[in-house]
C-alpha positions in Angstrom: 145.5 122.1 65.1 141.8 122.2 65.5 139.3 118.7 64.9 136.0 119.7 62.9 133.8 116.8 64.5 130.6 117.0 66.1 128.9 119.4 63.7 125.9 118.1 62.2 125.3 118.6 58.4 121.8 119.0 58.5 121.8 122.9 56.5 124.0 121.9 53.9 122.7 121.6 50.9 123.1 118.5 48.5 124.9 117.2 47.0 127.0 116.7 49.6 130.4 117.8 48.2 132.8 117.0 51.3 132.1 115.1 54.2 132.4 117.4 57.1 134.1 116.0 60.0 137.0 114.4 58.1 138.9 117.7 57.7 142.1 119.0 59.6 143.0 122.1 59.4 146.6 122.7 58.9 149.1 125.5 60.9 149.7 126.9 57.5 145.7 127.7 57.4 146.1 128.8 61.5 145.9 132.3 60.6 142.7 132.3 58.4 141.2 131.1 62.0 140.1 134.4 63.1 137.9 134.7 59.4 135.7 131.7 60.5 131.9 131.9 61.5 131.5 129.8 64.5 129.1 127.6 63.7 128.0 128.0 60.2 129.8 126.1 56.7 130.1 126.7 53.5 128.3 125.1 50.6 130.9 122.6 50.2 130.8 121.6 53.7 134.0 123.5 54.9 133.9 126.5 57.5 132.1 129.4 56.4 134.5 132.5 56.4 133.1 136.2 57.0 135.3 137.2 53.7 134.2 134.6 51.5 130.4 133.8 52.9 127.2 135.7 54.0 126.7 139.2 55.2 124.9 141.4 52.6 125.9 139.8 49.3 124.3 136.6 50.5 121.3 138.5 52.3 120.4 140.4 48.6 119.9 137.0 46.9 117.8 136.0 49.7 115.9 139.7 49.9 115.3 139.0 46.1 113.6 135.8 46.7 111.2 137.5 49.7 110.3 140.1 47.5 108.9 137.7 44.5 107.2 135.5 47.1 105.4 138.5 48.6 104.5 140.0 45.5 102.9 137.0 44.5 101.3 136.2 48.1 99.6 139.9 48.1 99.1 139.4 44.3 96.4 137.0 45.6 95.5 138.0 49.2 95.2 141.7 48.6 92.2 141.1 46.1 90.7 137.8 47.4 87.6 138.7 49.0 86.9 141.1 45.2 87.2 137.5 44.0 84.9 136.0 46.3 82.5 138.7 46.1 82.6 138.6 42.5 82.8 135.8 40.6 82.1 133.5 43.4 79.2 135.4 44.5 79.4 135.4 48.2 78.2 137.7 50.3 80.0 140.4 52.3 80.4 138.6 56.2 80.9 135.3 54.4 83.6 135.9 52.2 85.6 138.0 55.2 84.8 135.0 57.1 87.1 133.0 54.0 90.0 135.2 53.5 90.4 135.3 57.9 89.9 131.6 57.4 92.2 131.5 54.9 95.0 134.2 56.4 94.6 132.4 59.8 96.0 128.7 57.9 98.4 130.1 55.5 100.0 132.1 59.3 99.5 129.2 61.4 101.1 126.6 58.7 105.1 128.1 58.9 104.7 126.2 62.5 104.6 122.9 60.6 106.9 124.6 58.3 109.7 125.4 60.9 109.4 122.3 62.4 110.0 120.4 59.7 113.1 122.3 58.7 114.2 122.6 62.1 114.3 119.3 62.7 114.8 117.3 58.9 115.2 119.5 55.8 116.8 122.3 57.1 116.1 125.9 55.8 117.8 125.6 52.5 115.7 122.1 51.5 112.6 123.8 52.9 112.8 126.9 51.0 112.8 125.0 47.6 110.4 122.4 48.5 108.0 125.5 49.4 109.0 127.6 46.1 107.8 124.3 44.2 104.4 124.1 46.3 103.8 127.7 45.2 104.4 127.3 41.9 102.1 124.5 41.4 99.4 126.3 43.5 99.6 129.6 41.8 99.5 127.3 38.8 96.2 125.5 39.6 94.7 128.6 40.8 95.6 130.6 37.4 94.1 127.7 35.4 90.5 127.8 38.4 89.8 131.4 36.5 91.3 131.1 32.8 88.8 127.6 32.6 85.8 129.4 34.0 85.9 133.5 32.8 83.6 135.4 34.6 81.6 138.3 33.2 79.8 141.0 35.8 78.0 142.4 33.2 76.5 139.7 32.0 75.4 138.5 35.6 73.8 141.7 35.8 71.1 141.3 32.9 70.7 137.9 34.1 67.1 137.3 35.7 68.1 133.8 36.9 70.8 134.4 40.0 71.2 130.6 39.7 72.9 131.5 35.8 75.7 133.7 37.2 76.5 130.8 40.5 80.3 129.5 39.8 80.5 126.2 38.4 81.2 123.6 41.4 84.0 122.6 39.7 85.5 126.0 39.6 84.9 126.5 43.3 86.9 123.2 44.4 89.5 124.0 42.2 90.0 127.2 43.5 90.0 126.8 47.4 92.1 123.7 46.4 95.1 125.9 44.7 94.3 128.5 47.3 94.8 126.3 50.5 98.4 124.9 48.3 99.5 128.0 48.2 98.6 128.6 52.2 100.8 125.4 52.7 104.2 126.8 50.8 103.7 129.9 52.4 104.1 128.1 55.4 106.8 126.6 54.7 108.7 129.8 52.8 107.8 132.1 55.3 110.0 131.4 58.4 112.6 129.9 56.5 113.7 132.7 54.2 114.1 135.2 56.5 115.6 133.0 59.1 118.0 132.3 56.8 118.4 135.3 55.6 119.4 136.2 59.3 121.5 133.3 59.7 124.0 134.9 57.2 125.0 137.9 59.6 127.3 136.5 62.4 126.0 137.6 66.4 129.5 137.4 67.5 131.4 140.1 65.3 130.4 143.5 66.4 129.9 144.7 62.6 127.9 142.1 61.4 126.0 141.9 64.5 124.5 146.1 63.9 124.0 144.9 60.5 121.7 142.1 61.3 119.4 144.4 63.0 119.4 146.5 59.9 118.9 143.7 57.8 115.4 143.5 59.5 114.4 146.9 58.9 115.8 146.4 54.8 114.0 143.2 54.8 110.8 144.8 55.3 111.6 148.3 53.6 111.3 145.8 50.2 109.6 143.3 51.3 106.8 146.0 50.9 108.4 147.4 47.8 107.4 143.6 46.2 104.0 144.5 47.8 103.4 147.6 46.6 104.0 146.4 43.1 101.6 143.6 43.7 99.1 146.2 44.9 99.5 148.5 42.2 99.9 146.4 38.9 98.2 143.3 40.0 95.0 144.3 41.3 94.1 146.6 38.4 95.3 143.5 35.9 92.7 141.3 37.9 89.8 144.3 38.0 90.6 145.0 34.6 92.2 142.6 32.3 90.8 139.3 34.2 91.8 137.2 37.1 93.2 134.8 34.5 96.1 136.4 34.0 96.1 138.6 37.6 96.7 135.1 39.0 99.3 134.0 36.6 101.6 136.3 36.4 102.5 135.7 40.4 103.0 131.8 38.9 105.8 133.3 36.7 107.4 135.4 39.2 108.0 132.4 41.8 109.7 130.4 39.1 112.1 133.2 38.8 112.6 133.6 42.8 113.6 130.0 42.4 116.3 130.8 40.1 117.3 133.3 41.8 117.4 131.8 45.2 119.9 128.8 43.5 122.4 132.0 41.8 123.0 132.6 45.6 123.6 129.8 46.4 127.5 129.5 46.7 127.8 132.4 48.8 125.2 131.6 51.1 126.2 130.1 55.1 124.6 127.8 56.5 124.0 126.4 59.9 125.6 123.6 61.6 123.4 122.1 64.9 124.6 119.6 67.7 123.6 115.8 66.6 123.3 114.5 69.6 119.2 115.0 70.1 116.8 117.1 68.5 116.0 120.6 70.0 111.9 119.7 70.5 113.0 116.5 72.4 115.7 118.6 74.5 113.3 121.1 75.7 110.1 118.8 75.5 111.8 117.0 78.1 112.3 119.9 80.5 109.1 120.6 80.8 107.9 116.9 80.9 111.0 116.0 83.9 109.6 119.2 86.0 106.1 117.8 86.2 107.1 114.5 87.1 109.5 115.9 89.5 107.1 118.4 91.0 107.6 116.9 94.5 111.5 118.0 94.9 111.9 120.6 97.4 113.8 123.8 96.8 116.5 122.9 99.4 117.1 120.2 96.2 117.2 122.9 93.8 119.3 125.1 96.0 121.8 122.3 96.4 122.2 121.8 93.0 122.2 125.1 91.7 125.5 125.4 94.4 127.1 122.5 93.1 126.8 123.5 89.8 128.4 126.9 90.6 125.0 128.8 89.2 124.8 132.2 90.8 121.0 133.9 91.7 120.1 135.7 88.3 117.1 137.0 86.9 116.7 133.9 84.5 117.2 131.3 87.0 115.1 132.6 89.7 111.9 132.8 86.9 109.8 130.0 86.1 111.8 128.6 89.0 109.6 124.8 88.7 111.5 124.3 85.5 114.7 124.3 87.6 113.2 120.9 89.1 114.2 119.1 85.8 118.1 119.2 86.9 117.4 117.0 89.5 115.2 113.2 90.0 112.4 113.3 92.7 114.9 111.8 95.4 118.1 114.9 94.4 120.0 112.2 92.4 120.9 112.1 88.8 120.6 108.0 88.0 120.8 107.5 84.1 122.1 110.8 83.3 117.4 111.4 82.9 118.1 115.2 84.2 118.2 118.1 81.9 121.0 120.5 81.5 121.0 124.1 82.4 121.2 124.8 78.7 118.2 122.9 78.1 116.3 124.6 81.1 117.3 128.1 79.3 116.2 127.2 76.0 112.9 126.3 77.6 112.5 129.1 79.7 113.1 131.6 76.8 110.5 129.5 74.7 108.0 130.8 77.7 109.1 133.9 77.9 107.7 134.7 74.5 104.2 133.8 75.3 103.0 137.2 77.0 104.6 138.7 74.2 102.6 136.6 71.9 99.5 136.7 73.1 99.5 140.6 73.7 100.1 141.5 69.9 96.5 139.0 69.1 94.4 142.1 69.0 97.2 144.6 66.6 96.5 141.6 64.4 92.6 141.9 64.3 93.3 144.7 63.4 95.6 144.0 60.6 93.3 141.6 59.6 90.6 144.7 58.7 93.6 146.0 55.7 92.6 143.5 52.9 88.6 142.8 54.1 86.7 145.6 55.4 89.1 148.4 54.2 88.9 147.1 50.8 84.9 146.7 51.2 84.4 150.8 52.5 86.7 151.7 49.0 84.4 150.0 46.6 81.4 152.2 47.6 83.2 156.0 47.7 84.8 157.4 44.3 87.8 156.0 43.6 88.5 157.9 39.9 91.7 159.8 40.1 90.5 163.2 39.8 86.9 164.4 39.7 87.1 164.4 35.3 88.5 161.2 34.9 87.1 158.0 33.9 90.2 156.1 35.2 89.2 154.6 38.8 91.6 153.1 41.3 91.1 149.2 42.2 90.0 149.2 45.6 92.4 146.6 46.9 95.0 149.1 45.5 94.3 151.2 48.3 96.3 148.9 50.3 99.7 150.3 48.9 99.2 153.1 50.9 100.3 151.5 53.7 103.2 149.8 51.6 104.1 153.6 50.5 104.6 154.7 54.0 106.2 151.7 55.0 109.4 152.5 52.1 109.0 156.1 52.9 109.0 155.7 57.3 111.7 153.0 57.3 114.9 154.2 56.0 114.4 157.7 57.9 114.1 155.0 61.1 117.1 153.3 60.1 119.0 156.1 58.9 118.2 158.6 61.0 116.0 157.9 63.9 118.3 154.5 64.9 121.8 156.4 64.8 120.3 159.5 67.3 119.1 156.8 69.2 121.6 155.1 69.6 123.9 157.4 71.0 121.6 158.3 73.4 120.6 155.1 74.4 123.9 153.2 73.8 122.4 150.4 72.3 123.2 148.7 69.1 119.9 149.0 67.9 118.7 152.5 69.3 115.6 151.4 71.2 114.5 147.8 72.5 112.7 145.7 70.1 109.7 145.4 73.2 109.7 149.4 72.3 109.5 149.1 68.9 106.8 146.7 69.0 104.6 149.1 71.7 104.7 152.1 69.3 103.6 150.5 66.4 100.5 149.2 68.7 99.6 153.0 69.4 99.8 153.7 65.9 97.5 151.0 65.0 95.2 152.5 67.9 95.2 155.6 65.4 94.7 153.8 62.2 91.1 152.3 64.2 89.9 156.0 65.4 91.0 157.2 62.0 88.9 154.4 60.2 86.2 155.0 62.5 85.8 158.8 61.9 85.8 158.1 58.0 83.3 155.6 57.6 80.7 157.5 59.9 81.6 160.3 57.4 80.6 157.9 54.6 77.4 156.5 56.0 76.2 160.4 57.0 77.1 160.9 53.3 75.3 158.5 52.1 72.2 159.7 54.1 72.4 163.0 52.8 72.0 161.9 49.2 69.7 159.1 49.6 71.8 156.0 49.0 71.0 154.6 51.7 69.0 152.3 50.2 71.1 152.0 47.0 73.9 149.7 47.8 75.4 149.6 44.5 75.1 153.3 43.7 79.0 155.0 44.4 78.6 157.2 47.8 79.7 161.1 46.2 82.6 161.1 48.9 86.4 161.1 47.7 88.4 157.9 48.3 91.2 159.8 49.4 89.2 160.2 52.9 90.6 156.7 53.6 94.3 157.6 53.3 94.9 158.5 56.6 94.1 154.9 58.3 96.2 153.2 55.9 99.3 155.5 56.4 99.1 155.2 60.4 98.9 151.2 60.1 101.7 151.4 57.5 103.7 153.5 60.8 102.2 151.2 62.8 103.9 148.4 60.5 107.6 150.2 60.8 107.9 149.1 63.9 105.5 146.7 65.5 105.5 144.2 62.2 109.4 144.9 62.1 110.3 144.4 66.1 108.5 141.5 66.0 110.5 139.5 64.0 113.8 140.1 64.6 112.1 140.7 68.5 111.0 136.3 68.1 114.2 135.6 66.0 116.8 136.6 68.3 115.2 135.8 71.4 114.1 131.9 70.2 116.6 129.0 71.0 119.5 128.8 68.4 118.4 125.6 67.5 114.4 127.1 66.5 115.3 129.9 64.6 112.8 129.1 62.4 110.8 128.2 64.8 111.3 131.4 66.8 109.9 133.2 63.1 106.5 131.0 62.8 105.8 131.6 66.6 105.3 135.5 64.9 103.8 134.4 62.1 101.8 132.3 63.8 100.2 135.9 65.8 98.6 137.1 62.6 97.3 133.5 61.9 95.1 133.4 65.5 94.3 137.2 64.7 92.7 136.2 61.3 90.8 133.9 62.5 89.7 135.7 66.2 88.8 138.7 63.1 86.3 136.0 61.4 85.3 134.6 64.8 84.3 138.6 66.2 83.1 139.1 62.7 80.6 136.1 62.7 79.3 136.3 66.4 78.9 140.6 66.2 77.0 139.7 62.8 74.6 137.0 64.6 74.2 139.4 68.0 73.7 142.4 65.9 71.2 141.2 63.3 68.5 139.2 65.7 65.1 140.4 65.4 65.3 141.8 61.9 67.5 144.2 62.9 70.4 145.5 59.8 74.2 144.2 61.2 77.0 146.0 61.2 78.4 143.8 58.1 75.2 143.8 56.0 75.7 143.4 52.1 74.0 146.9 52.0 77.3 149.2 54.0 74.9 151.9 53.6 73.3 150.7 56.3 76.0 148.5 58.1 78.2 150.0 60.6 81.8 149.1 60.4 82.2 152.4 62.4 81.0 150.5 65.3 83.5 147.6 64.7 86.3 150.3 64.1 85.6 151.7 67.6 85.2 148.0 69.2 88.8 147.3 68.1 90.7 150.6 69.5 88.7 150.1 72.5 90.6 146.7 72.3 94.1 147.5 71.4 93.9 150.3 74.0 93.5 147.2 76.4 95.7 145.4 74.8 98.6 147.8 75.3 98.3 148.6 78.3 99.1 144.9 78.9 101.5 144.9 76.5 103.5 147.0 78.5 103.3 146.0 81.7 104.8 142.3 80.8 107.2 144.3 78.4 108.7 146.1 81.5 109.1 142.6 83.0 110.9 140.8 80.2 114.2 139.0 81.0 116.0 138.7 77.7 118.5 136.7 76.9 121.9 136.4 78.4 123.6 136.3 75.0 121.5 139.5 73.8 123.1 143.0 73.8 119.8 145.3 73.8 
């Protein structure tokens, strides 16, 4: 017989149906053993079974959700600085500085996000609590437009630029709703798809290859929920008002949350040890190796023997967290020593850091997609062909990237994984620390690419005497940007990709979340190191009357310049990228 006790019910969902812990499983249920997930239950509290529970069935319901959520997050971001720029009336550098602003909080939030789940709600309670933030901020910021319409053309026969300034009212409101919506994101973002992984089991060899394609399937619609966004939304907002181009995302998250409840009774959930929370454990590692930071290695040694640890690479790096197994004097009095468990967790959590901080710069440069991209398509003709009257939203441009994304990603699952992994032997073709440094090259393309173009542009614009003309459309086809967007989308395939299931399978068991917001958490210091570059090159660059490279006018700005700056930059950045890459220990419990 086996005793269900220990396993703490903090991802079930309520109501609690069956207190877990009481069970006994019977020798007439012995043979239904071998179906269980270790570690994961059911929604009414018993052991989660692979036939019954999880794998793809759950991980549609959950895709479903993701793809609502991101339609309705790029519904809003993708357009944002239009909407600044517009019936805001901000200028260029100051509404990039916003959305960066903005981007950086809603990235850096799922920390707060993860924590809180990790430690109290648990995924499942998170996810809903989120889903109701973003419905009553999408709300709010729907109701910030429909109360105050804007009207460009009457702005522009306007003599008084004080009669076209947004009401205050309308301003509060609106960085109000936008900065809710910031905080469910953070709170969505790392738990969906860490759930959504948690429904695949590590330890069955099936479900194990599936999990790593569930990564590249999360993203290949993930995208598809943005392209939509990109496509239908934008020209709703650009044409139809930003009324109801902010309401319909409102709509579409109170379906995700039905949708995410259908699942529910399929779905697996996580069972974590009770006995102290994960921050605490490997807080104290960390806080036990400083204040032992006296103890000799012949300590270390000593224990490390008696403990029957052999060398290995994990043990022998960061070798002064090894001190917390020990007290200053080589005794354990009060059990106040850390387990080796602990000491791995922690260890790994460090691990991640030159990981982290070497991907900054790719998102800079993501960063650029929905600002300055956006800015160099409103001033080139966007109609469709040369006789229509029909013009593309600029923002819309950004489902370029989107498009290759659907297009790249099954032929790298379907194709390019299998080859590789027969040549490789591993279950997932190439390393995700691979992945990740291909996608950086490709992003080092989309910059050059950008670069090239938008000195096209500006020499344009000289030829025909616009330089002066800001509002006047520069006679160059907007299908000259194309190419930047489809090498980031590339770029996207596999850096955006690796680095999530790359943070997700190498965080402690226990942080899974945690392990997803740490990546999130990348494109939230790139946003705002994108406004901080942005604001000091626009005060270095301007002094002594001189034009900047972000003036109002981009006829005579020079985001070429900027372009050039950053693949100078994530040139740098690779190469370090790579050499800590080659240096990475991963985790025991990792097959890569």
């Amino acid at each position: 017989m086996r005793l269900l006790a220990k396993t703490h019910e903090r991802e079930r969902p309520w109501p609690p149906l069956q207190p877990l812990g009481s069970s006994i499983v019977s020798d007439a249920e012995a043979p239904l053993l071998n179906d269980e997930v270790d570690g994961s239950i059911d929604f009414t509290g018993r052991p989660a079974t692979h036939s019954k529970s999880g794998g793809w069935k759950s991980a549609a319901f959950i895709i479903g959700v993701e793809v609502a959520e991101r339609f309705a997050y790029y519904g809003i971001s993708s357009n944002l600085i239009s909407f600044l720029t517009g019936p805001l009336g901000q200028s260029t550098a100051k509404a990039a500085e916003n959305v960066n602003v903005w981007s950086g909080v809603a990235s850096l939030l799922p920390l707060l996000g993860a924590f809180i789940a990790d430690s109290f709600l648990g995924r499942f309670r998170m996810i809903i609590v989120a889903s109701g933030l973003y419905i009553l901020g999408l709300g709010l910021l729907s109701a910030s437009a429909f109360l105050f319409p804007f009207n460009d053309s009457d702005c522009q026969k306007a003599s008084d630029s004080s009669a076209c300034s947004p009401p205050q009212l309308q301003v509060v409101l609106f960085f109000f709703s936008l900065y809710v919506v910031a905080l469910a994101q953070g709170g969505h973002k790392p738990c969906v798809q860490a759930f959504g992984a948690d429904q695949f089991d590590e330890q069955d060899p099936t479900e194990f290859k599936a999990k790593s394609s569930f990564f590249n399937w999360w993203y290949f619609f993930f995208c598809a929920g943005v392209l939509v966004a990109l496509t239908i939304l934008n020209y709703i907002q650009d044409n139809l008002g930003w009324g109801l181009g902010f309401g319909i995302p409102c709509i579409v998250m109170c379906l995700a949350l039905i949708i995410f409840f259908l699942g529910t009774w399929t779905y697996r959930f996580r069972t974590h040890n009770e006995d102290k929370n994960p921050f605490i454990r490997i807080g104290q590692v960390f806080v036990r190796a400083v204040r032992n930071w006296q103890t000799t290695p012949t300590v270390i040694s000593t224990e490390e023997e008696a403990q029957g640890i052999l060398p290995h690479e994990g043990i022998q790096q960061f070798k002064f967290l090894n001190k917390a197994m020990v007290m200053p004097d080589g005794s354990k009095k009060d059990g106040r020593v850390c387990s080796l468990d602990d000491i791995e967790e922690a260890k790994a959590l460090l691990r991640l850091v030159p990981i982290w901080a070497t991907s900054l710069v790719y998102a800079i440069v993501f960063s650029q997609i929905s600002t300055l991209f956006t800015k160099q398509g409103v001033t080139m003709d966007r109609k469709i062909t040369s006789s229509s009257r029909l013009q593309i939203p600029a923002a819309s441009l950004q489902s370029f990237v989107s498009m290759a994304i659907v297009i790249v990603l099954p032929i790298y699952d379907l194709i390019l994984v299998p080859v590789a992994r027969a040549i490789t032997r591993k279950p997932t073709g190439i390393s995700m620390l691979q992945r990740i440094g291909i996608g950086i090259f490709f992003a080092i393309l989309s910059m050059v690419a950008a670069a090239i173009v938008e000195n096209k542009r500006l020499q344009t614009a000289i030829e025909h005497g616009l330089v002066d003309k800001p509002k006047a459309t520069v006679p160059m086809r907007v299908w000259w940007l194309i190419p930047q967007y489809l090498f980031f989308g590339v770029a996207d395939v596999f850096t955006m990709v690796g680095l999530q299931e790359f943070f997700y399978d190498q965080a402690p068991g226990e942080l899974k979340s945690v392990g997803l917001s740490l990546y999130l958490s990348i494109f939230g210091i790139g946003s705002f190191l994108s406004g901080f570059l942005i604001s000091v090159i626009e005060k270095v660059t301007s002094r002594n009357g001189r034009t900047s490279w972000f003036a109002d006018n981009l006829n005579r700005a020079h985001f070429d310049y900027f372009y050039w700056l950053l693949a100078g930059l994530t040139a740098a950045s690779l190469i370090l990228y790579i050499y800590f890459a080659r240096s990475y220990i991963y985790n025991k419990k990792l097959v890569v």
